[in-house]
DRENPA-3360 file (N, C-alpha, C; in nm, 2 decimals, always signed):
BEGIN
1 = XXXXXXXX = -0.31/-1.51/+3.77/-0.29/-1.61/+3.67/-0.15/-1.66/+3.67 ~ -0.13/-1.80/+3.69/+0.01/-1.85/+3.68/+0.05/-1.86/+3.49 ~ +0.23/-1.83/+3.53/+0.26/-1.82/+3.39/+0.29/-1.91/+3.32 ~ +0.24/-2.08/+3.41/+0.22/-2.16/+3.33/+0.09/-2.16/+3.20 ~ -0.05/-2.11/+3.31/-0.17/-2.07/+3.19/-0.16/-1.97/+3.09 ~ -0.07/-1.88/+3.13/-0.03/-1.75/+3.03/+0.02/-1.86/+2.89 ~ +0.07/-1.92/+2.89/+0.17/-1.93/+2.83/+0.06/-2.06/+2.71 ~ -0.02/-2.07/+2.73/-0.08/-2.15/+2.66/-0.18/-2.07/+2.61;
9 = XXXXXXXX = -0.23/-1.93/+2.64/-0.33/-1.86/+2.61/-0.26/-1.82/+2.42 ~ -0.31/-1.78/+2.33/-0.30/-1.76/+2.19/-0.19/-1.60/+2.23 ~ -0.11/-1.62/+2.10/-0.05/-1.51/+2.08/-0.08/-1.41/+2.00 ~ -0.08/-1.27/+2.08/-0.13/-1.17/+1.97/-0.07/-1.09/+1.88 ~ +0.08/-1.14/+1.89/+0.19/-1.10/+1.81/+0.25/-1.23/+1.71 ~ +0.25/-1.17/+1.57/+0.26/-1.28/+1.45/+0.36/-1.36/+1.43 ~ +0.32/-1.48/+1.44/+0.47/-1.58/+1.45/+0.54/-1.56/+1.25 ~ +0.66/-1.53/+1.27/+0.71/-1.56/+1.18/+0.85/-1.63/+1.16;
17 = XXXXXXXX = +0.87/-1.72/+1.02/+1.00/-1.79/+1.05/+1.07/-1.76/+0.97 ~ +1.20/-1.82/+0.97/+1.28/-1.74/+0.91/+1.30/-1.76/+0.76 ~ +1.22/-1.82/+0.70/+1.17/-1.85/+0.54/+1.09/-1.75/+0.48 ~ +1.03/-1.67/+0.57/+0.92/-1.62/+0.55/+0.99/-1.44/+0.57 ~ +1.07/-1.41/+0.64/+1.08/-1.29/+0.70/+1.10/-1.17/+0.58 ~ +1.15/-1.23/+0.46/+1.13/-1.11/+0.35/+1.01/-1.13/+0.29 ~ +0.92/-1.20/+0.32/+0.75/-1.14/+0.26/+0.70/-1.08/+0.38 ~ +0.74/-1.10/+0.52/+0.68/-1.03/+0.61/+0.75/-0.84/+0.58;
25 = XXXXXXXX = +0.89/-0.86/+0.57/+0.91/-0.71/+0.50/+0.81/-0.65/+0.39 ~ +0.82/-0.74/+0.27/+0.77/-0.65/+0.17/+0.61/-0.60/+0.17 ~ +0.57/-0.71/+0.27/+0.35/-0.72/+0.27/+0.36/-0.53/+0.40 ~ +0.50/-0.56/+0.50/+0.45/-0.38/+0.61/+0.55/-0.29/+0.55 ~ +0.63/-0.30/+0.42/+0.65/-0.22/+0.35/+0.75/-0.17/+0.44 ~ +0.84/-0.27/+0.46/+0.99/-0.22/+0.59/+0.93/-0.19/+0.70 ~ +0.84/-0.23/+0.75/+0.81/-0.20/+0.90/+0.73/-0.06/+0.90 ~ +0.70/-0.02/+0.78/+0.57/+0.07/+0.79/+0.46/+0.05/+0.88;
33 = XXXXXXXX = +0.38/-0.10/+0.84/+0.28/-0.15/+0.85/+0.25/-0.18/+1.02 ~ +0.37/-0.16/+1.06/+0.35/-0.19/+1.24/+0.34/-0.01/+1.31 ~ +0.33/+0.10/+1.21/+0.29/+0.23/+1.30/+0.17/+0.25/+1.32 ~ +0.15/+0.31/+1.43/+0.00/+0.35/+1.49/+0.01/+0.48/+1.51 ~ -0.13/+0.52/+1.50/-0.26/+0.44/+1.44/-0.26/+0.43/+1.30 ~ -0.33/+0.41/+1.23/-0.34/+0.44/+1.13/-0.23/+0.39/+1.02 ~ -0.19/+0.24/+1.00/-0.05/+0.19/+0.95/-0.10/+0.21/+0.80 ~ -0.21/+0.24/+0.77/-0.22/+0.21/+0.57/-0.21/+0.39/+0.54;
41 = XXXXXXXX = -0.27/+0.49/+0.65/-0.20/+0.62/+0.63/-0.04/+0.65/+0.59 ~ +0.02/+0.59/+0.68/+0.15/+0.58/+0.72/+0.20/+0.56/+0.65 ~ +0.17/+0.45/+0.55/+0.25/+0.39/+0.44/+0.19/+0.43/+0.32 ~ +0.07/+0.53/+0.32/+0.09/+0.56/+0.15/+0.13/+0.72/+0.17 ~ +0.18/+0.82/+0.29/+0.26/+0.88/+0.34/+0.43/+0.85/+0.29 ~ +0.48/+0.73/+0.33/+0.58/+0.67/+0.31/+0.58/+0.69/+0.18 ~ +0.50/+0.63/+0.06/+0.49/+0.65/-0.06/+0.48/+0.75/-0.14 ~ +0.44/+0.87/-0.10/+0.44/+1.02/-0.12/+0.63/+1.06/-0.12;
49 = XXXXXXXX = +0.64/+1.02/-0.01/+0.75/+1.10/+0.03/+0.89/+1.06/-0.05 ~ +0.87/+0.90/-0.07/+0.95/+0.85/-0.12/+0.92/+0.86/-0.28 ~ +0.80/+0.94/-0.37/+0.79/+0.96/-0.49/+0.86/+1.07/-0.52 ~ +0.81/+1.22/-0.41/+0.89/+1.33/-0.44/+1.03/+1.30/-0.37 ~ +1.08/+1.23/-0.26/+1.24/+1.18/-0.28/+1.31/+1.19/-0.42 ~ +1.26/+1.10/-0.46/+1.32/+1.04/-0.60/+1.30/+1.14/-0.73 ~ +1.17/+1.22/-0.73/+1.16/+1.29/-0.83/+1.25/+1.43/-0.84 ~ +1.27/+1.46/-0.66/+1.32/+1.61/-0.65/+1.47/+1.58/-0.65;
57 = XXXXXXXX = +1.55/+1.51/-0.58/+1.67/+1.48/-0.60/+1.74/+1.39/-0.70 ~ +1.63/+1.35/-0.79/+1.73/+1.26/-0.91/+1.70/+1.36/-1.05 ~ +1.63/+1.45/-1.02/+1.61/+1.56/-1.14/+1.56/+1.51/-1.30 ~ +1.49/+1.36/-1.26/+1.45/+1.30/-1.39/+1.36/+1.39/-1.49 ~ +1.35/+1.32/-1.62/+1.29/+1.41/-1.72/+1.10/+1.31/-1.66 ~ +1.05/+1.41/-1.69/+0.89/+1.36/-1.67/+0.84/+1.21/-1.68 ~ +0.92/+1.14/-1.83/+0.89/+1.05/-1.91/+0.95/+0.91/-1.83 ~ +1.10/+0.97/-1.77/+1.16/+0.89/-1.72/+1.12/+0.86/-1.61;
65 = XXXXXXXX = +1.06/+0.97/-1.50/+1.00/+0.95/-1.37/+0.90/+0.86/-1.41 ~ +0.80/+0.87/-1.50/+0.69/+0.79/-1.51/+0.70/+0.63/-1.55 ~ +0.81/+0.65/-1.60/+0.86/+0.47/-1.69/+0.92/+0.44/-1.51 ~ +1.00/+0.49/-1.44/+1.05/+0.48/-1.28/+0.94/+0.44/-1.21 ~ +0.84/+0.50/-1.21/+0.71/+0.50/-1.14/+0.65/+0.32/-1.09 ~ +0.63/+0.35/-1.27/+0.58/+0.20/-1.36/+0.63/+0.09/-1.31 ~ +0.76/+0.14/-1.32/+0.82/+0.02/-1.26/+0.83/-0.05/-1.10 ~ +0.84/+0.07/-1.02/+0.78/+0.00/-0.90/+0.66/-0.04/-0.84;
73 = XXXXXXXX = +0.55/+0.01/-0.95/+0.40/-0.03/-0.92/+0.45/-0.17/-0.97 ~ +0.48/-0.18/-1.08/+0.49/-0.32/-1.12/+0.57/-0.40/-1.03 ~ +0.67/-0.37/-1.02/+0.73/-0.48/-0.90/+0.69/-0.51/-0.74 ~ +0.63/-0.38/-0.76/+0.53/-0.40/-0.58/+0.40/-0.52/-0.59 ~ +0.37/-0.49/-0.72/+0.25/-0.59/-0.71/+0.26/-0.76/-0.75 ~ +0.42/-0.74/-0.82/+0.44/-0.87/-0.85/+0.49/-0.95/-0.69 ~ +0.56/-0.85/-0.60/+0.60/-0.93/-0.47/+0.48/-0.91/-0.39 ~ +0.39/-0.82/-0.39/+0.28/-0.80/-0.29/+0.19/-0.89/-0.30;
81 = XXXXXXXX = +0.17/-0.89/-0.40/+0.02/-1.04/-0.40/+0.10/-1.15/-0.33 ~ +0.22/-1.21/-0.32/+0.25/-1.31/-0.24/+0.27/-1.33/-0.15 ~ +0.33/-1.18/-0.12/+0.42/-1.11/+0.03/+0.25/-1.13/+0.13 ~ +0.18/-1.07/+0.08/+0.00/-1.02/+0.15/-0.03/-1.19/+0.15 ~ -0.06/-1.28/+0.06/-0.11/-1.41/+0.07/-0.03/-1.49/+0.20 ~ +0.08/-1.51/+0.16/+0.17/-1.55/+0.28/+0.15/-1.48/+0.45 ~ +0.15/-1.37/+0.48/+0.10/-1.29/+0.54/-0.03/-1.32/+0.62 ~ -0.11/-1.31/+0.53/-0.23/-1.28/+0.59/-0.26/-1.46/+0.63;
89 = XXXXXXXX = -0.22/-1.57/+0.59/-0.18/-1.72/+0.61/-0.14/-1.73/+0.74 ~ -0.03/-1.67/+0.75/+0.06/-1.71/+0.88/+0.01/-1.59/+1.03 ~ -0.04/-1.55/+0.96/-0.11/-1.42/+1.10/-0.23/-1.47/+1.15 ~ -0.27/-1.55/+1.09/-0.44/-1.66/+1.05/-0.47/-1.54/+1.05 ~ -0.53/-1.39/+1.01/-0.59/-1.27/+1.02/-0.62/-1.25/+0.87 ~ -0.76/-1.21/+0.83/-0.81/-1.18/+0.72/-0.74/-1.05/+0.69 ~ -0.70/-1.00/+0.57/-0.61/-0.88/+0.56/-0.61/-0.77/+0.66 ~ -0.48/-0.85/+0.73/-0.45/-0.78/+0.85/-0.37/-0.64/+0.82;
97 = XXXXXXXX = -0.42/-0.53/+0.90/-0.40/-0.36/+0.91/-0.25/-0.35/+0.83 ~ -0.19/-0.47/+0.97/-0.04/-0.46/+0.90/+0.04/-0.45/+0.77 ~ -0.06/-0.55/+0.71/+0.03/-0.58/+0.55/-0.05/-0.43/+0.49 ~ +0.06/-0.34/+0.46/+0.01/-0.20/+0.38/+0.10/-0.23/+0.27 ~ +0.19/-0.29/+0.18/+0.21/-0.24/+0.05/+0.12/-0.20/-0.04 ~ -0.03/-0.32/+0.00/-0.17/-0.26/-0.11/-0.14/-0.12/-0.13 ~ -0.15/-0.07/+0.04/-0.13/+0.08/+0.03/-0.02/+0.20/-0.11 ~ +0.10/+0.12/-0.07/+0.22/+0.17/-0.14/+0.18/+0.20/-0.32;
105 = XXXXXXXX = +0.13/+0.09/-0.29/+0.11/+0.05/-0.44/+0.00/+0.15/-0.51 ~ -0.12/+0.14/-0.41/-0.26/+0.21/-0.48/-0.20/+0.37/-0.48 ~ -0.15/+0.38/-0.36/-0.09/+0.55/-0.41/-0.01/+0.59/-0.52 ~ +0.11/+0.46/-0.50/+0.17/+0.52/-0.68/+0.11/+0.53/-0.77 ~ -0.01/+0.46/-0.83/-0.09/+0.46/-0.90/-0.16/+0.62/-0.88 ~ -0.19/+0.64/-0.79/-0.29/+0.78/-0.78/-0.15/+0.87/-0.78 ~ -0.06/+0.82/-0.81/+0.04/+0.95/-0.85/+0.14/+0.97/-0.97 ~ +0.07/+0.87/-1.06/+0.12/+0.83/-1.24/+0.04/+1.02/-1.26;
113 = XXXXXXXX = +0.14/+1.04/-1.34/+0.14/+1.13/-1.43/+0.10/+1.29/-1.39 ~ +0.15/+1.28/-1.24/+0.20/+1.44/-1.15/+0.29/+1.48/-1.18 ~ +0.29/+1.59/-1.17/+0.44/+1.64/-1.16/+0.46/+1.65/-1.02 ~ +0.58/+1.64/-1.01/+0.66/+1.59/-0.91/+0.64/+1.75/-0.81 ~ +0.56/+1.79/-0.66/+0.58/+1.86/-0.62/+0.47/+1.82/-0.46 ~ +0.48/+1.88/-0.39/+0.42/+1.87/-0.25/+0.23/+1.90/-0.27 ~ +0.22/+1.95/-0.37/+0.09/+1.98/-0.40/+0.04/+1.88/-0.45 ~ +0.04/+1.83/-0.53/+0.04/+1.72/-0.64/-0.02/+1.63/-0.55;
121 = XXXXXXXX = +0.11/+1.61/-0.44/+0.15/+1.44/-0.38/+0.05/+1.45/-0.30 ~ +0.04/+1.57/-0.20/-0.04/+1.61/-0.13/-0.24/+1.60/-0.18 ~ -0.27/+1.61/-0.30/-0.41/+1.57/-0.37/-0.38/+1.44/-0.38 ~ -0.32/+1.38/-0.44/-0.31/+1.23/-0.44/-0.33/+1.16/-0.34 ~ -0.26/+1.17/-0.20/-0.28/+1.10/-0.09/-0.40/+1.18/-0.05 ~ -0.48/+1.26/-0.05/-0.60/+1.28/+0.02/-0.71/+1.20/-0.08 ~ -0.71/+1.19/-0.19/-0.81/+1.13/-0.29/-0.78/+0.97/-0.30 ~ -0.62/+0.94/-0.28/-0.61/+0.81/-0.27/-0.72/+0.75/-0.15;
129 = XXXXXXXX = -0.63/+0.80/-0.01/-0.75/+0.79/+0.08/-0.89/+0.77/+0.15 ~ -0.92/+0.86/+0.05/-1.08/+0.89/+0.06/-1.12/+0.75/+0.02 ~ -1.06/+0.74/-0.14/-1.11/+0.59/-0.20/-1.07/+0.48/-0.14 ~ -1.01/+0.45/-0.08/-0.94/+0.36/-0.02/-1.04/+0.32/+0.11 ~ -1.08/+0.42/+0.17/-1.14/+0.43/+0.29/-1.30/+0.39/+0.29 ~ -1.36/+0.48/+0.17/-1.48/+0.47/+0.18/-1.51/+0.35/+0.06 ~ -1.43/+0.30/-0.05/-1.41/+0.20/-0.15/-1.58/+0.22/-0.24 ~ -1.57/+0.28/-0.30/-1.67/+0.29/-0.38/-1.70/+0.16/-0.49;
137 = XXXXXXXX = -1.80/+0.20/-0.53/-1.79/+0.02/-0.63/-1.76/+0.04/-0.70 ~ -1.68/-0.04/-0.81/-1.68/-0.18/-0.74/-1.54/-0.24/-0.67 ~ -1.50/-0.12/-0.59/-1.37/-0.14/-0.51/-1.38/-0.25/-0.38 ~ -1.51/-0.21/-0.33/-1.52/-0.37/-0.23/-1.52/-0.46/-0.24 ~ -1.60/-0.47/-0.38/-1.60/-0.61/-0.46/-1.49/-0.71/-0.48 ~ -1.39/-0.61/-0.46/-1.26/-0.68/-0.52/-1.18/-0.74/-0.38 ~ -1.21/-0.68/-0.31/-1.17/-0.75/-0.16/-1.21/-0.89/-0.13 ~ -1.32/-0.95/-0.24/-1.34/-1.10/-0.24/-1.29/-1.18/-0.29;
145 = XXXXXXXX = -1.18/-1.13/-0.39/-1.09/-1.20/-0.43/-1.01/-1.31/-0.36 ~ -0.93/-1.41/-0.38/-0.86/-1.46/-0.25/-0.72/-1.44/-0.25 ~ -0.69/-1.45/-0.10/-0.58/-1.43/-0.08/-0.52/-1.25/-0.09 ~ -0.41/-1.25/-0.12/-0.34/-1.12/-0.18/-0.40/-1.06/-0.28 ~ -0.49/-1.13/-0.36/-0.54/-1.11/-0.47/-0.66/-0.96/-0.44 ~ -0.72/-1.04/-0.32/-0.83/-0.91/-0.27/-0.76/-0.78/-0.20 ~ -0.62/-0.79/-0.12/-0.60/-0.72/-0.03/-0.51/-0.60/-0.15 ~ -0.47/-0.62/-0.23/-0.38/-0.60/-0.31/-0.48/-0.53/-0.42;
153 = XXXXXXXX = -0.57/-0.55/-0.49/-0.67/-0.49/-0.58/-0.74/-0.41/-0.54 ~ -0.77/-0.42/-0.46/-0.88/-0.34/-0.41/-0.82/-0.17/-0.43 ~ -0.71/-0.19/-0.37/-0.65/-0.08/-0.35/-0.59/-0.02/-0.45 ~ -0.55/-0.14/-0.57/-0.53/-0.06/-0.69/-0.58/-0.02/-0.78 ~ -0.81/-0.05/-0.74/-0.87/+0.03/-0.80/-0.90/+0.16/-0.70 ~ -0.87/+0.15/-0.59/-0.92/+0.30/-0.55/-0.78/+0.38/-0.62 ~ -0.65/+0.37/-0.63/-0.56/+0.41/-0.67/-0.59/+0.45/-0.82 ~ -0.64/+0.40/-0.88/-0.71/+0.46/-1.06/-0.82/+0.48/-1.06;
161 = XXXXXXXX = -0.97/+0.51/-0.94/-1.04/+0.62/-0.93/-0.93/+0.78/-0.86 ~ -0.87/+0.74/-0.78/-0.76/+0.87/-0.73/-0.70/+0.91/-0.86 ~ -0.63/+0.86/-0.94/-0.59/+0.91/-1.05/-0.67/+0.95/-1.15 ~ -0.79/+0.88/-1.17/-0.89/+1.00/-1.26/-0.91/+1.09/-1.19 ~ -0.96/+1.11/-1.05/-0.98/+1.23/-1.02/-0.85/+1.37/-1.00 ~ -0.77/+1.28/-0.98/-0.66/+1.37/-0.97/-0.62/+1.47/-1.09 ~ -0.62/+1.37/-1.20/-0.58/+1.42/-1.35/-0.70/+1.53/-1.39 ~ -0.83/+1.49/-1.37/-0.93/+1.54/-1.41/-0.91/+1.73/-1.33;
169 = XXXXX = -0.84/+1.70/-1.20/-0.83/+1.80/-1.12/-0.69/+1.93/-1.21 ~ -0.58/+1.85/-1.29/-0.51/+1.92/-1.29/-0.53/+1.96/-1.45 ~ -0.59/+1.91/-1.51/-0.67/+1.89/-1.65/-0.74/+2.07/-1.65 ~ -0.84/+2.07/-1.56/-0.95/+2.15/-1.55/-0.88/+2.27/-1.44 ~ -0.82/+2.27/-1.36/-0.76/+2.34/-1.23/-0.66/+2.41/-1.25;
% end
């Protein structure tokens, strides 16, 4: 094959410009989203690690970890629905592997109201997971939504089935 025809065949790597390059950050969650295999493991991994980060070295009081929490669920999802819409636009790819903050985000959520420890973090990302993976209803449903809207919800109802089950686990356990 001459590398003149190469060169006209489609690219399988995502064009991005330079307007764009901080929603391409925040949708792979700093370049989470480009590890293999498995980039939405990786990144609610990332999210674990970076919860007990914060909880074990800033020594916050419970109330204050959880108002902390809050707050980056909320600001993940105020930049992710756009960061993911933009994204999944310019990739032309229906929610592509790569954009994982959904991810970041559904885990925090399945890790409101832990205490802060390897055990904890550790049931959350396996229960986050599971739901995420297998999406029970009406968690698929929500993937119809458009845009960021689907790629982004979805995952933050499997993230509050993970959290009932989680709580219900430490509730009774």
């Amino acid at each position: 094959m001459s590398t003149e025809s190469s060169s006209l065949e489609p690219s399988t790597t995502p064009v991005q410009d330079q307007h764009t390059t901080r929603w391409w950050t925040v949708a792979t969650f700093f370049g989470v989203g480009y590890l293999k295999p498995g980039p939405g493991t990786w990144a609610s991994i990332a999210a674990v690690l970076l919860w007990l980060a914060e909880g074990t070295f800033n020594h916050l009081a419970p109330r204050t970890e959880l108002v902390g929490l809050l707050f980056w669920i909320a600001l993940a999802t105020v930049l992710g629905v756009p960061a993911a819409t933009i994204v999944e636009r310019e990739s032309g790819r229906h929610d592509p592997g790569f954009v994982v903050i959904d991810e970041v985000i559904g885990q925090w959520i399945a890790l409101l109201f832990s205490p802060v420890d390897w055990r904890h973090g550790l049931i959350a990302l396996i229960l986050f997971r599971l739901f995420d993976i297998t999406k029970p209803f009406p968690v698929r449903r929500l993937e119809r939504l458009p845009g960021g809207w689907g790629i982004v919800f979805d995952d933050v109802a499997a993230g509050l089935y993970a959290l009932g089950i989680a709580s219900f686990v430490r509730i009774w356990f």
